[in-house]
C-alpha positions in Angstrom: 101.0 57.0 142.3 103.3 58.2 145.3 106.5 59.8 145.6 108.7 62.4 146.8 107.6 66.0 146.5 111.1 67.2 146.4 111.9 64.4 143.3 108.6 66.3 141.5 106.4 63.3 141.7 102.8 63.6 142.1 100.7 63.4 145.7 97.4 61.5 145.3 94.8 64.1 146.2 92.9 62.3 149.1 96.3 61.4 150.9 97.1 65.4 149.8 94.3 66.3 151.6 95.1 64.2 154.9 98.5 65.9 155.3 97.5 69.3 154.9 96.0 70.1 158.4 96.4 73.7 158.2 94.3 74.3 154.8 91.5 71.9 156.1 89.4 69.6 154.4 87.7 71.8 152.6 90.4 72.7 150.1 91.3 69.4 149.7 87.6 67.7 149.2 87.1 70.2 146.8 90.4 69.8 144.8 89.4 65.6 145.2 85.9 66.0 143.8 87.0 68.6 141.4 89.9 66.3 139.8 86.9 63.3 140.2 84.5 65.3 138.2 87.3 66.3 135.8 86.4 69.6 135.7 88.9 71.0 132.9 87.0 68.7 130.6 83.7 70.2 132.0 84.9 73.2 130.9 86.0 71.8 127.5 83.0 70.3 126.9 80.8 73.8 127.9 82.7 75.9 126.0 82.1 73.5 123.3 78.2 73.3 123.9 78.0 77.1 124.1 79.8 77.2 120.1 77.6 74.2 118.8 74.8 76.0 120.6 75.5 79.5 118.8 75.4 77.7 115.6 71.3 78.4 115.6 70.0 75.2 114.5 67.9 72.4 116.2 68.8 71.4 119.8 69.6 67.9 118.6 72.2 69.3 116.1 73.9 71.3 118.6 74.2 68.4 121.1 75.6 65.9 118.9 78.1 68.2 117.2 79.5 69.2 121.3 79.5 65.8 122.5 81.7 64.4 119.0 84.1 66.8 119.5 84.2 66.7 123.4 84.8 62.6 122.4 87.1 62.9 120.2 89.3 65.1 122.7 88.9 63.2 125.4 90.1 60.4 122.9 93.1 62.4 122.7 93.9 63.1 126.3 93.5 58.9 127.1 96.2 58.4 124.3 98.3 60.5 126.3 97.7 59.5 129.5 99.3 56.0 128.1 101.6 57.6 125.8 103.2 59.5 129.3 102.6 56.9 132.1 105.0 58.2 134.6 102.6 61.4 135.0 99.4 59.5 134.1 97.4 61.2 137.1 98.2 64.7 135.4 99.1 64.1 131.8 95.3 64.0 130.5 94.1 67.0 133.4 97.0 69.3 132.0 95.9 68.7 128.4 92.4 70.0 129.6 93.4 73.0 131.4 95.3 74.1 128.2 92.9 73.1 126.2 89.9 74.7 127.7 91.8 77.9 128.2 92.7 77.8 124.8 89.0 77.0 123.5 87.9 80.2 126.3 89.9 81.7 124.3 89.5 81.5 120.9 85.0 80.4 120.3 83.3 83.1 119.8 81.6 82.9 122.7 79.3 85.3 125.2 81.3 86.9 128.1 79.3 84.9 130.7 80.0 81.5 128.9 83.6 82.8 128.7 83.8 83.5 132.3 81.9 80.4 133.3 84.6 78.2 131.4 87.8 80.6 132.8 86.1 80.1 136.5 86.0 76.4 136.7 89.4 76.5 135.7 90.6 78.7 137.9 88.8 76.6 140.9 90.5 74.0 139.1 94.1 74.8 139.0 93.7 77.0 142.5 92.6 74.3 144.9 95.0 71.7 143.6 98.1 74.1 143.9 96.7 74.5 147.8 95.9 70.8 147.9 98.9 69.4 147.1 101.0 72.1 148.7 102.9 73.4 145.5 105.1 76.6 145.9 104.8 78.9 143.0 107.8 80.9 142.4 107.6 84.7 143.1 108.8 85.3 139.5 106.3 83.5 138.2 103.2 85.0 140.4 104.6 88.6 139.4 104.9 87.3 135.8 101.3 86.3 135.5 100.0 89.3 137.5 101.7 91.7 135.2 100.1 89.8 132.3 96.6 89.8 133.9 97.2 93.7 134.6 98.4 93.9 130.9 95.5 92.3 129.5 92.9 94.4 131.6 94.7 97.8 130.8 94.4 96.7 127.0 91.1 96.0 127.1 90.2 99.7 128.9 92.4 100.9 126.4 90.5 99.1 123.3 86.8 100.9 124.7 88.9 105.0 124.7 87.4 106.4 121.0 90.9 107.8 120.2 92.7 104.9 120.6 90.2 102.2 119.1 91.0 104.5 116.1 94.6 104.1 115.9 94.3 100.6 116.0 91.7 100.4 113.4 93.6 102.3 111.0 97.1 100.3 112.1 94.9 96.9 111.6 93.9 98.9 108.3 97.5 99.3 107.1 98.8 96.2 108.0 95.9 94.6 105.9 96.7 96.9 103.0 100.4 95.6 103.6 99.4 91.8 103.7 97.3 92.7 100.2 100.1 94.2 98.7 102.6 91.4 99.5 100.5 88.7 98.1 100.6 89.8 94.3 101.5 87.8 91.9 105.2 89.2 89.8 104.0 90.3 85.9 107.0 88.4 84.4 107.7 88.8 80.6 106.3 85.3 80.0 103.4 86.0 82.3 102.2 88.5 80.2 103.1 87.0 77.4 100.6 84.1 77.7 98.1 86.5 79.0 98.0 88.7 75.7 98.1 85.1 73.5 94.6 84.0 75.6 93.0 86.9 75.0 94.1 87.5 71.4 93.0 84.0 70.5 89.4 83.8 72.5 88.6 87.6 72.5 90.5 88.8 69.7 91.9 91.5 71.6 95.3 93.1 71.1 96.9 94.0 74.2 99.3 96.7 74.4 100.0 97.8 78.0 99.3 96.4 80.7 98.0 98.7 84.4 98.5 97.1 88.1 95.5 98.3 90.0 96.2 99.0 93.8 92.8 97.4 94.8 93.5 97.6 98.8 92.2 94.9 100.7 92.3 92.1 97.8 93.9 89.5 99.2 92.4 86.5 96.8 94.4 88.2 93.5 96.2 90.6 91.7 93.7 92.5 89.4 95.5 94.3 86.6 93.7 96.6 84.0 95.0 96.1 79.8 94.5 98.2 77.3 94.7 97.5 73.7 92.3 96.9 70.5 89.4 94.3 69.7 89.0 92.8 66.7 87.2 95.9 65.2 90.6 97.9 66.2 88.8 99.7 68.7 90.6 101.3 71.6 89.7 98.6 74.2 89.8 97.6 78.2 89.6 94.5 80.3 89.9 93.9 83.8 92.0 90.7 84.7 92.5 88.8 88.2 95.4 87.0 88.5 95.0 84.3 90.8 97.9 81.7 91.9 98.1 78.9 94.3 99.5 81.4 97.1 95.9 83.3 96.7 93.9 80.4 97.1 96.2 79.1 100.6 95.2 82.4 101.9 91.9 82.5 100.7 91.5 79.0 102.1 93.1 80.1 105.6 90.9 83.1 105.8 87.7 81.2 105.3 88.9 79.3 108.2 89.3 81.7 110.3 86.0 83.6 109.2 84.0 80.4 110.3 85.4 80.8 113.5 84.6 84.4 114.1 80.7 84.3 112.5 79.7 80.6 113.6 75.8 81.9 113.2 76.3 81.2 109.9 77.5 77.9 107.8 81.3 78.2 106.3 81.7 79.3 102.8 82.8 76.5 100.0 86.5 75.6 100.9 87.9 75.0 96.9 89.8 72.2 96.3 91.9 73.8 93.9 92.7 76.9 92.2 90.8 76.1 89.3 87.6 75.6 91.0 87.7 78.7 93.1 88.1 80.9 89.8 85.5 78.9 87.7 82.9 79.5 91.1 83.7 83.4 90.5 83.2 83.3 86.9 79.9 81.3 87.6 79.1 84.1 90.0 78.9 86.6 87.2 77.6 84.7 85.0 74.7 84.6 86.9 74.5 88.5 88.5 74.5 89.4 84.5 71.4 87.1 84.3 69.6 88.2 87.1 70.4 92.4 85.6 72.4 93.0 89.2 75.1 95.3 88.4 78.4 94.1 88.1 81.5 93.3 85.5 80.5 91.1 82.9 82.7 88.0 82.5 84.8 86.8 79.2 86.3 84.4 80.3 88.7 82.4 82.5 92.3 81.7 81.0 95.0 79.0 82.5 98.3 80.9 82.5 100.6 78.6 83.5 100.2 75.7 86.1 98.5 76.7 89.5 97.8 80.4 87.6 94.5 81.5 86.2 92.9 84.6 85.0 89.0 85.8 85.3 88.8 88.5 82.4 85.8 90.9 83.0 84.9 94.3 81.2 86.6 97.4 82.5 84.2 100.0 84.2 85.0 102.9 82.9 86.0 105.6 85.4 85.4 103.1 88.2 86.4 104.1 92.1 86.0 102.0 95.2 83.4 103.5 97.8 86.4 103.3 99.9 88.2 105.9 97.8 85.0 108.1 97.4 84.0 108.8 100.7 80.2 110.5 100.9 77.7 109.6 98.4 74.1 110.5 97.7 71.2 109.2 98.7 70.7 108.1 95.0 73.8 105.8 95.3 71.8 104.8 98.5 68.7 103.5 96.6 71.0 101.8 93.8 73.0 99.8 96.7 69.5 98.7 98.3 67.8 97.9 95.1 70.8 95.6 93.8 70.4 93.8 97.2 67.1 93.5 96.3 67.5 91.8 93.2 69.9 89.3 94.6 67.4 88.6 97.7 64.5 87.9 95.1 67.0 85.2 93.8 67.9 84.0 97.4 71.7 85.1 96.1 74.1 87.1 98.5 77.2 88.9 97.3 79.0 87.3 100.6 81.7 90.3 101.1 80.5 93.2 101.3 82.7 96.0 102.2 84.1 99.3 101.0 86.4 97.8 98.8 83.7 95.6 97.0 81.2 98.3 96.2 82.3 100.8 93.3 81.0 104.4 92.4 80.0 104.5 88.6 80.9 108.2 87.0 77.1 109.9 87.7 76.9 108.4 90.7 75.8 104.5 89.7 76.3 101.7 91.6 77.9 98.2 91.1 79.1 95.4 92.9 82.9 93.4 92.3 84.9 90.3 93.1 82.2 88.2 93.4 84.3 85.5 95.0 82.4 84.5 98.1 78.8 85.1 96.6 76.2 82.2 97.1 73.6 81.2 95.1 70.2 79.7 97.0 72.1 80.9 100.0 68.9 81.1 103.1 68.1 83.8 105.3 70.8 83.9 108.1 73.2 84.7 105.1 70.3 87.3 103.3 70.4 88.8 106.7 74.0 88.8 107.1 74.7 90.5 103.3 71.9 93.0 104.4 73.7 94.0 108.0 76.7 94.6 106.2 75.9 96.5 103.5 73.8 98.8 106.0 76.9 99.7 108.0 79.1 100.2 105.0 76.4 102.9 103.6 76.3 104.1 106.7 79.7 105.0 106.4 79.1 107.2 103.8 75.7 108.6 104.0 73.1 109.4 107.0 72.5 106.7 109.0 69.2 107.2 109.5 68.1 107.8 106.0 69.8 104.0 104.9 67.8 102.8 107.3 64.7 104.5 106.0 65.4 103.5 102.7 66.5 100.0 103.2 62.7 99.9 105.5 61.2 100.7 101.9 63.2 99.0 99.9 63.9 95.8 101.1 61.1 96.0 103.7 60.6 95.8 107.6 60.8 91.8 107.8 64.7 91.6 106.2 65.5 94.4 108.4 64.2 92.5 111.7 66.4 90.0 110.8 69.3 92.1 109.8 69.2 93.4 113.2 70.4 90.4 114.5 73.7 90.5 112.9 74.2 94.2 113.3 77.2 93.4 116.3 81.1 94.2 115.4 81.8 90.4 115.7 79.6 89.3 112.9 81.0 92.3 110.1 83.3 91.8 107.8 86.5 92.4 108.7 87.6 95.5 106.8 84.0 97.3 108.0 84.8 96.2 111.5 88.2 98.2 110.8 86.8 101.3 109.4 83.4 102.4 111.8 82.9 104.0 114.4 82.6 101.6 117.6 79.0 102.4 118.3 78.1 102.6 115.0 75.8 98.6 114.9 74.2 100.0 118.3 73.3 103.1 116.1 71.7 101.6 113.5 69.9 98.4 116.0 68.5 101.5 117.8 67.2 102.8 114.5 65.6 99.9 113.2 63.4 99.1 116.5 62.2 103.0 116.8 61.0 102.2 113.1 59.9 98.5 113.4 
């Protein structure tokens, strides 16, 4: 296609490249065999190959995953490219330069791989501007320049200790925010149902009812009532609240979780509200057989439509590591040999952080909101429950005594395979907020001096 540069049509490149004396044939050969090659989609289809690749599984695997998707966008473009013939030379190439920086972007992958896929398409998009003579306005240069600047002083900024600490804790209070906005209201017929379930299944009166600040629950709103069993003795239950708002997010954070850890397979995506609370309840069921600690179940109650509750026993005197800060090295061993347990069944808890591990009164350990756990889950997700609860304890006791006791506890093998997860990109999300930046290069240094 021909036309007027002035009237904004486009210049075939090899004509481009005639009529540009000055910039020589190099330029333009290159931007030719570049556009021939279409090297956005090169860089679409590595920066796909690199993800599929991170996955860890056979070579085949990886390969067919890459080229599906790399097929199934390329589909895409080609619908475009007819959908927009007037600009059919550049309609599909300026889907694959967005694309592929957006994909640079947003796969977790390795710097090199990212710089790889960000340098074609800069070769890209710099020797057609030159081949086809475009003028790009000053505004626009200073614009991008600033951004560029922007971007690189963040970045310098985000490796300076104190201020990798103010944004963790502003990340920290903005998720206690988004936790806090997604409870559920305790209307008067709310409640009222609530007491009528557990009256008629548990025989339990319920006289008051206690909102629990539980920051960092984002999959509920976890209440505590008091009132009397069926024996009239003074009683306590712990209740999660969970509505169709809880299971979106829960839903949309999964999402985004498989994105950020791709060495591992996603977690179940629920179908429905009902089926994500009768997993949890499952979930207990089946820590109370194996003897790990943690809240033993009574039930799961339909409130209302799209509204469940998971009733649990109260733990008496109960505080979130989070809350506690130091603990003893006896809380240490309790933590590890819990893990243990759940390793012996191949069963991970799935989230652990701060907020999911609670201090007993003497010191005893137990694990909550059981949500994500997987039963017959495999190693990369043993090794992944291990790594993360080594950093949280490391939080609050030595780091070089967890991992001396998780070496005799859980042994030298899970810990070589822990190591492998022990980067801030493969933590959960709340830990990632809360330790100290060198803190996984800490504790991988620790377990090879000991392996």
């Amino acid at each position: 296609m021909a036309g007027r540069k002035g009237q904004g049509a486009v210049i075939p490149l090899r004509a481009a490249g005639h009529s540009l004396a000055g910039l020589g044939p190099v330029v333009a050969g290159a931007a030719y065999w570049l556009t021939l090659f279409s090297a956005y989609w090169v860089a679409v289809g590595l920066a796909l190959l690199f993800f599929a690749r991170r996955q860890r599984r056979d070579a085949l695997s990886a390969l067919l995953a890459a080229a599906v998707a790399w097929l199934l966008l390329r589909a895409l473009a080609a619908i475009l490219r007819l959908l927009i013939p007037c600009i059919a030379p550049d309609a599909e190439a300026s889907f694959g330069f967005v694309l592929a920086l957006a994909l640079a972007y947003l796969l977790p992958l390795r710097l090199w791989q990212r710089l790889l896929c960000l340098g074609i398409v800069v070769a890209m998009a710099g020797s057609r501007i030159l081949a086809l003579g475009c003028r790009v306005p000053g505004e626009l240069a200073l614009a991008l320049g600033a951004a560029a600047l922007a971007a690189g002083l963040l970045w310098l900024l985000g490796r300076w200790p104190p201020a990798r600490r103010l944004w963790q804790r502003a990340m920290l209070a903005l998720d206690d925010w988004s936790s806090r906005s997604g409870r559920t209201a305790l209307t008067p017929p709310l409640l009222a149902v609530l007491a009528a379930r557990l009256r008629l299944h548990l025989g339990f009166v319920m006289e008051g009812v206690q909102p629990v600040g539980a920051a960092g629950v984002h999959a509920s709103t976890p209440v505590v009532v008091s009132g009397r069993d069926a024996a009239g003795r003074a009683t306590h239950y712990f209740v999660k609240i969970v509505t169709l708002t809880n299971w979106q997010a829960s839903l949309g954070y999964e999402l985004l979780e498989w994105l950020k850890r791709p060495g591992q397979p996603p977690e179940p995506l629920w179908l429905s509200v009902k089926t994500m609370v009768e997993y949890e309840h499952y979930m207990q069921l089946l820590f109370d057989d194996l003897g790990v600690a943690a809240p033993r179940p009574r039930g799961v109650y339909r409130l209302e439509r799209q509204v469940y509750a998971l009733v649990s026993d109260y733990l008496q005197g109960v505080q979130t590591l989070r809350e506690v800060g130091r603990v003893g090295r006896g809380y240490v061993d309790a933590a590890l040999q819990a893990l243990r347990r759940l390793r012996e069944a191949d069963c991970v808890h799935g989230d652990i952080k701060a907020s999911n591990l609670v201090v007993l009164p003497g010191e005893r350990f137990s694990f909550v909101d059981l949500a994500r756990a997987v039963y017959v889950a495999g190693g990369r997700r043993l090794a992944q429950d291990l790594a993360d609860m080594l950093v949280v304890l490391s939080l609050h006791h030595d780091p070089e005594v967890v991992v001396e006791r998780a070496g005799e506890i859980i042994g030298e093998q899970g810990l070589r395979q822990a190591r492998s997860y022990l980067h801030r990109r493969r933590l959960n999300v709340e830990t990632r907020q809360m330790m100290p930046l060198d803190l996984p290069r800490r504790l991988r240094d620790l377990i090879a001096t000991r392996l």
